[in-house]
C-alpha positions as CSV (number, residue, x, y, z in Angstrom):
1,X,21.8,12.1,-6.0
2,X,19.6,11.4,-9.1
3,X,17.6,8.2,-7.4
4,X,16.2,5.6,-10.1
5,X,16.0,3.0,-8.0
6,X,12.8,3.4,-6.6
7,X,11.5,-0.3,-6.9
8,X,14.6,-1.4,-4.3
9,X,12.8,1.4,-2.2
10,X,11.2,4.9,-2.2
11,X,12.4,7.9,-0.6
12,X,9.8,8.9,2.7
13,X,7.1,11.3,1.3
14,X,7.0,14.6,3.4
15,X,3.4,13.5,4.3
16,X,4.6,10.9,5.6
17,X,7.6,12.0,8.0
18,X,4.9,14.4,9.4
19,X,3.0,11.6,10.3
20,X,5.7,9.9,12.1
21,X,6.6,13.2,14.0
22,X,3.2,13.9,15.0
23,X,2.4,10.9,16.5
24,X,5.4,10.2,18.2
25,X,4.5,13.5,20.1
26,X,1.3,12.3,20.9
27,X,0.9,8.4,21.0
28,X,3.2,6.5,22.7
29,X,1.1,3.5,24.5
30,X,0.8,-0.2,23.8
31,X,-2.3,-0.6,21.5
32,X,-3.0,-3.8,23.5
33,X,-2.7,-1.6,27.2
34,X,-6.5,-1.3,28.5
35,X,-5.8,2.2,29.9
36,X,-5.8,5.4,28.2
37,X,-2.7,6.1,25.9
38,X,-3.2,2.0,25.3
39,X,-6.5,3.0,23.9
40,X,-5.7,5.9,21.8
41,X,-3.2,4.1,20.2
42,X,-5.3,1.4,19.5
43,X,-7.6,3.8,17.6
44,X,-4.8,4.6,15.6
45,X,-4.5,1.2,14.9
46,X,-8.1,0.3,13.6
47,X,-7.9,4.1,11.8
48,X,-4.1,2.9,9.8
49,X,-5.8,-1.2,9.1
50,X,-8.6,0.7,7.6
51,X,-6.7,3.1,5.7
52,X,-4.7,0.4,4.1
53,X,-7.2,-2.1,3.5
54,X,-9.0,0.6,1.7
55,X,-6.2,0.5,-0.6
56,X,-6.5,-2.5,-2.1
57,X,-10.5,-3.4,-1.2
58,X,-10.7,-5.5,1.5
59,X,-12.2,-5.7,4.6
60,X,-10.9,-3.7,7.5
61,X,-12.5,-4.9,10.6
62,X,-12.9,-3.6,14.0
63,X,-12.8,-4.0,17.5
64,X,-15.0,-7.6,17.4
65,X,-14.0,-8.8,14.0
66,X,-10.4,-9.3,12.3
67,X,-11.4,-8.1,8.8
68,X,-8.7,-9.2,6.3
69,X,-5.7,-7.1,6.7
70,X,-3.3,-7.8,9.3
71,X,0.2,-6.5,9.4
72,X,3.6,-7.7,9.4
73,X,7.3,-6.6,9.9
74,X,7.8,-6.5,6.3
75,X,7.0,-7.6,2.3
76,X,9.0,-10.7,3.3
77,X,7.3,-11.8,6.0
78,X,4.0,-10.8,5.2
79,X,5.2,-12.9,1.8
80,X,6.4,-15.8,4.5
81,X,3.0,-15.8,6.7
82,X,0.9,-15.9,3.4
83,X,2.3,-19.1,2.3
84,X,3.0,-21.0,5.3
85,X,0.2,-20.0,7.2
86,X,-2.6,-21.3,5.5
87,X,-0.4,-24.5,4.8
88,X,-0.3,-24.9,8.8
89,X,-4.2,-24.8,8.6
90,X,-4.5,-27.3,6.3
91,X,-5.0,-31.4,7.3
92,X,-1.8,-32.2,5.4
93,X,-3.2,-34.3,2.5
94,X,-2.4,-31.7,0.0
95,X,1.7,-31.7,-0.8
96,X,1.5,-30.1,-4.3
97,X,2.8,-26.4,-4.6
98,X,3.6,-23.9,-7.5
99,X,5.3,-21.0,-7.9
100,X,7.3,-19.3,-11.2
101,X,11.2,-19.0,-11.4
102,X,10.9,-15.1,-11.1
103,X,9.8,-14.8,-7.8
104,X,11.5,-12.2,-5.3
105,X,13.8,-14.6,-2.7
106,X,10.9,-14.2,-0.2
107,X,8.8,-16.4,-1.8
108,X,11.2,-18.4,-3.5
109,X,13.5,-19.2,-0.7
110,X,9.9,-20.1,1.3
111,X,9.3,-22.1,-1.4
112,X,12.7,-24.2,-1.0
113,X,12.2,-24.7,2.7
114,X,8.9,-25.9,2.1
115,X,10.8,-28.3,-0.2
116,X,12.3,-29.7,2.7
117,X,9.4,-30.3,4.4
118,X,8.3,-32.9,1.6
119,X,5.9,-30.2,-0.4
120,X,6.8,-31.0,-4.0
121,X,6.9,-27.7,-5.8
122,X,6.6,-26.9,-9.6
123,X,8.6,-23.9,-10.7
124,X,6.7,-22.7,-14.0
125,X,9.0,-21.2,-16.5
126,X,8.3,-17.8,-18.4
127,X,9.1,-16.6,-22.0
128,X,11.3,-14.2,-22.9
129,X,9.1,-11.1,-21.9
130,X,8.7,-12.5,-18.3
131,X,5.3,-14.1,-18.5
132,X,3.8,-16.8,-17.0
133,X,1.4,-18.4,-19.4
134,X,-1.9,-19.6,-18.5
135,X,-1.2,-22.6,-20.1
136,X,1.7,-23.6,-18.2
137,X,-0.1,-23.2,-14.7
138,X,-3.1,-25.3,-16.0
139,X,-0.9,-28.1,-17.4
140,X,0.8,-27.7,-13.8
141,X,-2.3,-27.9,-11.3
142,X,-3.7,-31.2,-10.0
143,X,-6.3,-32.2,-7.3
144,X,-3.6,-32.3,-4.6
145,X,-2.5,-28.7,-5.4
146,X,-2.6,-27.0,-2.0
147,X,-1.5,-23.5,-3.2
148,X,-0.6,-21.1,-6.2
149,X,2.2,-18.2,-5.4
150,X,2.9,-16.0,-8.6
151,X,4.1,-12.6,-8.2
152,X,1.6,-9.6,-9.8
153,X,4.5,-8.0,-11.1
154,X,7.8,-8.4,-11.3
155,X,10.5,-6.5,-9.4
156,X,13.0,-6.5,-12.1
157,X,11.5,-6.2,-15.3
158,X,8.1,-5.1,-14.5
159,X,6.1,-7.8,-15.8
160,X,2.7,-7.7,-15.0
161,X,1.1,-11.4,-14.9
162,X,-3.0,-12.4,-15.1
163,X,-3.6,-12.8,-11.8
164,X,-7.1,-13.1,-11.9
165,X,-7.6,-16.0,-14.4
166,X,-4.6,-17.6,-12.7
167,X,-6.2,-17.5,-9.4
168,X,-9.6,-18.8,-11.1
169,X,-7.7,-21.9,-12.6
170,X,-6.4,-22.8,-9.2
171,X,-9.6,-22.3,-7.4
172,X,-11.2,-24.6,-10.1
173,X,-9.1,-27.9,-8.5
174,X,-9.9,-26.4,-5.2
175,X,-5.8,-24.8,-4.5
176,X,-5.6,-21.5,-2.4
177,X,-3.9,-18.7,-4.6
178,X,-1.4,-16.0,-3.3
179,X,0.7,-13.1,-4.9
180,X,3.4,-11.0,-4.1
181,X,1.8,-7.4,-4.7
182,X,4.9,-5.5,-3.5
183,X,6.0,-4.3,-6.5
184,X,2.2,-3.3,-7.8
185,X,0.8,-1.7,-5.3
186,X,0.9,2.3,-6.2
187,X,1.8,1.4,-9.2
188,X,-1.5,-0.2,-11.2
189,X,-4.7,-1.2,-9.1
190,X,-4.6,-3.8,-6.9
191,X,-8.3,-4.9,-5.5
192,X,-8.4,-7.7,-3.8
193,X,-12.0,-8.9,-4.6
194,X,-11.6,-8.2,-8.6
195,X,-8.2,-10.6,-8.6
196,X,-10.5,-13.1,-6.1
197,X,-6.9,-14.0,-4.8
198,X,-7.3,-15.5,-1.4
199,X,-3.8,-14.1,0.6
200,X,-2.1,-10.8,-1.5
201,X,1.5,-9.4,0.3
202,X,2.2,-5.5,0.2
203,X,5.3,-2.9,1.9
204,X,5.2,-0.2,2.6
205,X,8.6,0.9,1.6
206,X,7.6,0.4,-2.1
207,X,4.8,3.7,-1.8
208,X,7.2,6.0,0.1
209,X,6.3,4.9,3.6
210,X,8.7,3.8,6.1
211,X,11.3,0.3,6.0
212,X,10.2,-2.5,8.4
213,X,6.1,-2.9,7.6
214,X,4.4,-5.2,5.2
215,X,0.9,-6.1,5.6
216,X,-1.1,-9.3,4.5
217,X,-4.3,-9.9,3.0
218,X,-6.3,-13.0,3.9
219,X,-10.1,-13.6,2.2
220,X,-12.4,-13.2,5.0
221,X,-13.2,-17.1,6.1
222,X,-9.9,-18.7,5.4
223,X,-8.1,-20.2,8.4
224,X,-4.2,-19.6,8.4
225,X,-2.0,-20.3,11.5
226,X,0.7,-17.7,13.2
227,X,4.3,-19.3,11.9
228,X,5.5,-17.6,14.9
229,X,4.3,-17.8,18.0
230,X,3.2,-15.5,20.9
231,X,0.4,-13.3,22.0
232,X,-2.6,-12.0,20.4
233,X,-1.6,-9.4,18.5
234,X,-2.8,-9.0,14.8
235,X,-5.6,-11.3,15.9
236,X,-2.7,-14.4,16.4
237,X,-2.1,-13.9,12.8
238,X,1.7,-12.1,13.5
239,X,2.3,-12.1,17.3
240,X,4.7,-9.6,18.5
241,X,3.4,-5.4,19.3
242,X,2.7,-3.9,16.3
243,X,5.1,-1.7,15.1
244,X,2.8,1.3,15.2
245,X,5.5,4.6,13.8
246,X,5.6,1.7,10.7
247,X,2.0,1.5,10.7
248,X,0.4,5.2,11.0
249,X,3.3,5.9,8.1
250,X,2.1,2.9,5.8
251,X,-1.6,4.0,6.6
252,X,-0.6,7.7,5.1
253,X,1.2,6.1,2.2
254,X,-1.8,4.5,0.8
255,X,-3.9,7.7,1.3
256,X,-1.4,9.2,-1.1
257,X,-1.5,6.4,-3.8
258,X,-5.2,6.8,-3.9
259,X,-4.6,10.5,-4.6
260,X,-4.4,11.4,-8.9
261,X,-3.2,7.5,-9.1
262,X,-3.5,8.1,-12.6
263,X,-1.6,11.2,-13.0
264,X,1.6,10.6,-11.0
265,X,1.7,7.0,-13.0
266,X,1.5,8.8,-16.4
267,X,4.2,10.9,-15.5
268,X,6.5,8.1,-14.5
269,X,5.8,6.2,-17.7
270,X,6.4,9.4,-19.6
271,X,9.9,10.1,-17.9
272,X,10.5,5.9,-18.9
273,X,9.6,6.3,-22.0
274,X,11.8,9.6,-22.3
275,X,14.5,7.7,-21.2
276,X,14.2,4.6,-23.1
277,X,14.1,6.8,-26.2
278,X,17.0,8.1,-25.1
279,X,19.4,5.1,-24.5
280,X,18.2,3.5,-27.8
281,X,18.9,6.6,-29.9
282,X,22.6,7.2,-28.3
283,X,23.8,4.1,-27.1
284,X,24.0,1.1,-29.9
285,X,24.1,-3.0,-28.8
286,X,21.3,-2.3,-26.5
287,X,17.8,-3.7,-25.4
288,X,15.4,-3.7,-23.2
289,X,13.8,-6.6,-21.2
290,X,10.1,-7.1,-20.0
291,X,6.4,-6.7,-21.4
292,X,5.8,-3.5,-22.5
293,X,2.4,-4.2,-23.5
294,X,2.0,-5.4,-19.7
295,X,4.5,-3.8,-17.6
296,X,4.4,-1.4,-14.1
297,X,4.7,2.3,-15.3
298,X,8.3,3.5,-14.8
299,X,10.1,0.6,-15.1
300,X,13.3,0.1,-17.5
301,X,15.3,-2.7,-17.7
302,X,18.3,-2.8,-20.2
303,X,21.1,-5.2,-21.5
304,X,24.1,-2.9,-22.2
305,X,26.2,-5.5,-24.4
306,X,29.7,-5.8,-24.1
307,X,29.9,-3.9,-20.5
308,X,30.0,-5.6,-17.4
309,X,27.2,-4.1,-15.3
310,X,28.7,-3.9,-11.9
311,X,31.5,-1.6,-13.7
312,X,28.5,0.4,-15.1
313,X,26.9,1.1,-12.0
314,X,30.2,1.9,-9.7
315,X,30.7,4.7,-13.0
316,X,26.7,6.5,-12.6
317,X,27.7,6.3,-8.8
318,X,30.1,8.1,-9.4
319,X,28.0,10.4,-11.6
320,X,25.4,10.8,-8.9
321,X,23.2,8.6,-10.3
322,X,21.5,5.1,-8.3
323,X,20.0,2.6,-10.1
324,X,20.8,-1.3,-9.7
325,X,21.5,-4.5,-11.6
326,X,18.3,-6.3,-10.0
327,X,16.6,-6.9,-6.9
328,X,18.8,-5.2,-3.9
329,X,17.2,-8.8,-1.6
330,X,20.2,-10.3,-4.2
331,X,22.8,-7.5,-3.7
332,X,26.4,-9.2,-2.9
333,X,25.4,-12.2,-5.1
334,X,28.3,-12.7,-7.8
335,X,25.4,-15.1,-9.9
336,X,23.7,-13.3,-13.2
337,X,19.8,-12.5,-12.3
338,X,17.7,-15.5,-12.1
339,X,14.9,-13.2,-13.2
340,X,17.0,-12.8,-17.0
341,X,18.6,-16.2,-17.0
342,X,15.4,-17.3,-16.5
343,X,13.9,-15.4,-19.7
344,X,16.3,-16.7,-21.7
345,X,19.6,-14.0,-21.5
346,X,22.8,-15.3,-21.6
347,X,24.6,-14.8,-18.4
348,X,27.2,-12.5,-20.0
349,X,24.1,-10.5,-20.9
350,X,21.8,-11.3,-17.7
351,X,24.9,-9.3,-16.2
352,X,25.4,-6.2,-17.9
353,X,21.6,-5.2,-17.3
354,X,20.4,-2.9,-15.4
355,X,17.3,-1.5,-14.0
356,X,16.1,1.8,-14.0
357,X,12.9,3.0,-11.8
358,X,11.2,6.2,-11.9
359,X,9.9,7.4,-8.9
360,X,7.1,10.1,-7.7
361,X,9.8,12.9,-7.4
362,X,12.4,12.2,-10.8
363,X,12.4,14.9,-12.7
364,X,12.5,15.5,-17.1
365,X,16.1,17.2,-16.2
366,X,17.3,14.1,-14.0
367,X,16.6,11.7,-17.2
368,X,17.9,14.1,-19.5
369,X,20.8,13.9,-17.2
370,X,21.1,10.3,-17.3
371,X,20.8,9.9,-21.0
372,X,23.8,12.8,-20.9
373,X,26.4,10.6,-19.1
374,X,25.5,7.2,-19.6
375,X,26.7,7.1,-23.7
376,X,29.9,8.4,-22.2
377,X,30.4,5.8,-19.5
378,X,29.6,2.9,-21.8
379,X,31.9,3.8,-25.0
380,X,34.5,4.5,-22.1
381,X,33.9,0.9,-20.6
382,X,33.4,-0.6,-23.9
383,X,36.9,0.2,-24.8
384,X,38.5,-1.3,-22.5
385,X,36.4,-4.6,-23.4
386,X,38.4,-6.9,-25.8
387,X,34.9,-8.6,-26.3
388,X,33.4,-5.1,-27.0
389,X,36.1,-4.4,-30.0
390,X,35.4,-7.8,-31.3
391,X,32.3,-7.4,-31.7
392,X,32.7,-3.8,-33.5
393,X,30.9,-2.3,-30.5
């Protein structure tokens, strides 16, 4: 299979399956047991939270003190702890929320619920790159702004927003800020104390590590409550035994990203690049969609006119080549991407895009490939199109 779909997920580095075998030869106890294979895994546990907080700068902690990265049982709850739990905290006199109309459904849908709780939100709209504007946030804050969420960049076109003045203009009427830095993480740098953002989501299935562990980060001082409840795990920030296989893996992942960071992330742009050059040179009544001044190396996003894009992407299946039409948290949804609507496509449009994502492992001959077939499948689909001949295409 020729994968380009690597920001649904990554395939498991090597490193990182050896990982996972080794220590489930070795480590098997409870890291919370008192006795020995309790404690050893517990060492494993404070050796992985350092490993990742490394990653992205912040403070690991120890045995006596809870540092600032605590782990969860995925982006999306790591996403959900970071926005409800510092709410929880709070004495209730702030109701004011914000949040953009391109967030992934795990902040989004949180967003909704808080809705219900009688939070007023703001949904800031973005132009037809994908940005959030500076101006829009500061025209949206107000003293009873509890918190900010706006994604570092976004899953389906890449965009990469200013996080760091945003979070400076919501600190500035006193507002807690938070982003989703699943899809950045490996990808540009991501440090914690540079963006002065005060909670920060990551996965690890993102930077080939294993499905089923996210991690959140929460500036050392601020008081956020467990949204579920149980024991002392994660220092009562996520109750529930760690997940520790999820953990070691994750740990290696980020050792890996930290290793020539800036050579595996020219390559990826390179093969992007390759293959943009190639759709817009063979295929015509095309473009592409998101910042490319500002944009997560790697990533293509592009509007096939005249072609309905679920027909498109049943016909590179069929090829041997995965990619996807958006964000696979929205796969089975027969609605056009909120993401493109939202910058402005039509939704005839929004639905014949589709994303591309170059991974650690593609190759120069698997893009080659794809710009091979994909002329082919969309002269074949756009015959059959009425709107397609119409239109000339």
């Amino acid at each position: 299979m020729n994968y380009f779909d690597n920001s649904a997920t990554t395939q498991l580095a090597p490193e990182v399956k050896e990982t996972l075998c080794a220590y489930m030869d070795k480590t098997y106890g409870n890291p919370s047991s008192p006795y020995r294979e309790g404690r050893l895994a517990r060492k494993e546990l404070l050796r992985a939270r350092a490993q990742v907080a490394q990653s992205i700068g912040a403070i690991p902690g120890d045995v006596d003190n809870k540092g600032e990265l605590f782990f969860a049982g995925s982006g999306t709850e790591a996403d959900n702890i970071a926005i409800m739990g510092p709410l929880a905290a709070l004495d209730g006199s702030k109701r004011h929320l914000i949040t953009s109309v391109i967030e992934h459904p795990a902040v989004l849908n949180t967003f909704r619920h808080l809705e219900k709780q009688g939070y007023e939100v703001d949904y800031l709209p973005v132009d037809r790159m994908g940005n959030v504007t500076l101006d829009s946030l500061k025209g949206a804050l107000r003293a009873d702004t509890a918190l900010v969420s706006i994604m570092y960049a976004n899953n389906e076109v890449g965009t990469i927003q200013p996080i760091r003045e945003m979070a400076e203009l919501a600190h500035e009427v006193g507002a807690l800020f938070h982003t989703d830095a699943v899809q950045a993480l490996g990808k540009i740098p991501v440090d914690v104390k540079e963006l002065d953002v005060d909670l920060l989501s990551i996965s690890a299935h993102k930077i080939y590590g294993p499905k089923g562990i996210g991690a959140i980060y929460v500036k050392e001082g601020l008081d956020i409550k467990p949204y579920i409840h149980g024991g002392h795990q994660e220092y009562g920030v996520r109750p529930g035994t760690e997940n520790m296989l999820g953990i070691v893996g994750f740990a290696t992942a980020c050792k890996l990203l930290l290793e020539d960071f800036e050579v595996r992330n020219a390559k990826k742009q390179r093969l992007a690049e390759l293959l943009m050059k190639g759709l817009s040179e063979s295929v015509s009544h095309i473009y592409f969609n998101g910042n490319d001044e500002s944009k997560i190396p790697g990533h293509v996003n592009v509007t096939f006119k005249y072609v309905e894009g679920e027909s498109l992407l049943m016909s590179l299946n069929l090829k041997g080549i995965a990619c996807s039409s958006g964000s696979a948290c929205t796969t089975g949804s027969d609605k056009p991407s909120h993401v493109l609507t939202a910058m402005g496509l039509p939704p005839i449009e929004a639905q014949s895009s589709i994303r591309f994502t170059v991974g650690r492992y593609n190759t120069e001959e698997e893009v080659k490939y794809l710009v091979q077939e994909i002329p082919l499948i969309v002269e074949r689909l756009r015959k059959l199109s009425p709107i397609a001949r119409r239109n000339g295409a």
